[in-house]
C-alpha positions in Angstrom: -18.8 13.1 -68.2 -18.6 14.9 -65.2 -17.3 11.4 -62.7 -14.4 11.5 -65.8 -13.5 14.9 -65.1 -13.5 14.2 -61.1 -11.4 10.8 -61.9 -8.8 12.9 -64.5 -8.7 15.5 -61.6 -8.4 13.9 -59.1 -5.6 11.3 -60.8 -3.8 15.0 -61.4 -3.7 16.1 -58.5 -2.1 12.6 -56.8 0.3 12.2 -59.2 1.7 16.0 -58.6 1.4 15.2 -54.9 3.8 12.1 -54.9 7.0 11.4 -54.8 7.6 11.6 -58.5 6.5 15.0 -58.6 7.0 17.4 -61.2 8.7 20.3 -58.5 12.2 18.1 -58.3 13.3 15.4 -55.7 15.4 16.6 -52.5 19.3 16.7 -52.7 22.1 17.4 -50.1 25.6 17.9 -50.0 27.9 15.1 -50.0 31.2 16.0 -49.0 33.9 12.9 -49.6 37.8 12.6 -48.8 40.4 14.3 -46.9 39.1 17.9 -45.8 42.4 19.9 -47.3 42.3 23.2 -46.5 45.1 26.0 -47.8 45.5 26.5 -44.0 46.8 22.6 -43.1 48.9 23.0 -47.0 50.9 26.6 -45.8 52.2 24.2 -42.4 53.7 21.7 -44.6 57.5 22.4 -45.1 59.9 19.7 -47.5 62.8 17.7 -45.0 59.2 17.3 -42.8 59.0 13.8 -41.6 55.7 11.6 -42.5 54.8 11.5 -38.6 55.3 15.4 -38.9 52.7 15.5 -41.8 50.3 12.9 -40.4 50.1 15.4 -37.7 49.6 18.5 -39.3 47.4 16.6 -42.2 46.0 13.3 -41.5 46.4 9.8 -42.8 46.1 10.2 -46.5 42.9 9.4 -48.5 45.4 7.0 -51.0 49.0 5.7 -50.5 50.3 4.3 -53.8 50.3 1.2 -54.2 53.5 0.5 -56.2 55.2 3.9 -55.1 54.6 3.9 -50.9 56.4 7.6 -51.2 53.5 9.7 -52.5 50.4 10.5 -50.6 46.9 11.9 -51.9 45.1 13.8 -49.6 41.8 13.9 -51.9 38.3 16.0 -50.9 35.3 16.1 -53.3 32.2 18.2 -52.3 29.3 17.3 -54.4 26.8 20.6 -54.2 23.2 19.5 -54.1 22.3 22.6 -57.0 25.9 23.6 -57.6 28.2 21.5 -59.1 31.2 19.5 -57.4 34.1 21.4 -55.5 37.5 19.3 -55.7 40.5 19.7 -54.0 44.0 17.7 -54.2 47.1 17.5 -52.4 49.8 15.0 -53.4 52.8 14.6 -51.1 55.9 12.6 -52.1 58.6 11.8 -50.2 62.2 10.5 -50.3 62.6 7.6 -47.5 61.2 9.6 -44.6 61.3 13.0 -45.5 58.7 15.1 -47.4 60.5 16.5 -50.8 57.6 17.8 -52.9 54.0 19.1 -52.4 51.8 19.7 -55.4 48.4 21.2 -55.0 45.2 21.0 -57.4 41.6 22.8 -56.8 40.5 26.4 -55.0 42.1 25.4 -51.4 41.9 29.1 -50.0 37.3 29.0 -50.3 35.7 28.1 -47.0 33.8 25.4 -46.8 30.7 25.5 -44.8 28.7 22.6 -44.1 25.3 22.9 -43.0 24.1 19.2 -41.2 21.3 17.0 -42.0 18.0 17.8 -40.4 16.2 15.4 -38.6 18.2 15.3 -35.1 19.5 17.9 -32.9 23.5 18.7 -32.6 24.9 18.0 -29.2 26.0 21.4 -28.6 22.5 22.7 -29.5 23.5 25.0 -32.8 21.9 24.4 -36.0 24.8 24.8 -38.5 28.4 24.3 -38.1 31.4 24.5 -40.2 33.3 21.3 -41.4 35.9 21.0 -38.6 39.6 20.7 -39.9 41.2 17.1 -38.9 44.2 16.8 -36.9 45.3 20.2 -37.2 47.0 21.9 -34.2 44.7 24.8 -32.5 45.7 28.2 -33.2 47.8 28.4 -30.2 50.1 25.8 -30.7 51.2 26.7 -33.9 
């Protein structure tokens, strides 16, 4: 009886300890898309041209297939414990000009991204924001 309870024990205490444990399994942050931030939108004026745009914005996430004059500028942050952030941006344009911006999701919240551990950054920090793409610097706005 007492080799059972040693077996049942020590069974227990393995199957806790493994990767199918009963605490949770490990999740991250996947971020996905276009970073669109209300910064990169509030540049964007209509009679732009797309060069302009592609500039101040990026190369969109989607060009429509069948319509080549709207662009989706699409981000989706899946939260490891908190849900999923999305943000939208559809641009459409007439020829070559930019004619209509529509905007979907919380674009003013900050997104901070922490990396993934196991290797060092090459400017030594720990945590850094998501960097904006293709937007000017401050100064040359």
């Amino acid at each position: 009886m007492q080799k059972l309870t040693r077996i049942v024990t020590l069974t227990a205490a393995l199957v806790l300890a493994s990767g199918c444990s009963y605490f949770g399994v490990y999740k991250r942050d996947i971020p996905q898309g276009n970073l669109v931030t209300a910064e990169m939108v509030e540049q964007l004026r209509p009679g732009m041209t797309r060069d302009d745009v592609i500039y101040v914005m990026g190369r969109p996430l989607l060009e429509a297939p069948f319509d080549a004059d709207q662009w989706d500028y699409l981000f989706y942050l899946d939260k490891a414990y908190a849900g999923v952030e999305r943000r939208r941006v559809t641009l459409t344009f007439d020829g070559n000009r930019l004619v209509d911006i529509q905007r979907e999701g919380e674009l003013e919240g900050e997104i901070e991204m922490t990396p993934s551990e196991g290797g060092p950054l090459p400017d030594g920090t720990t945590t850094t924001p998501l960097a904006t793409p293709n937007a000017a610097p401050a100064d040359q706005r």
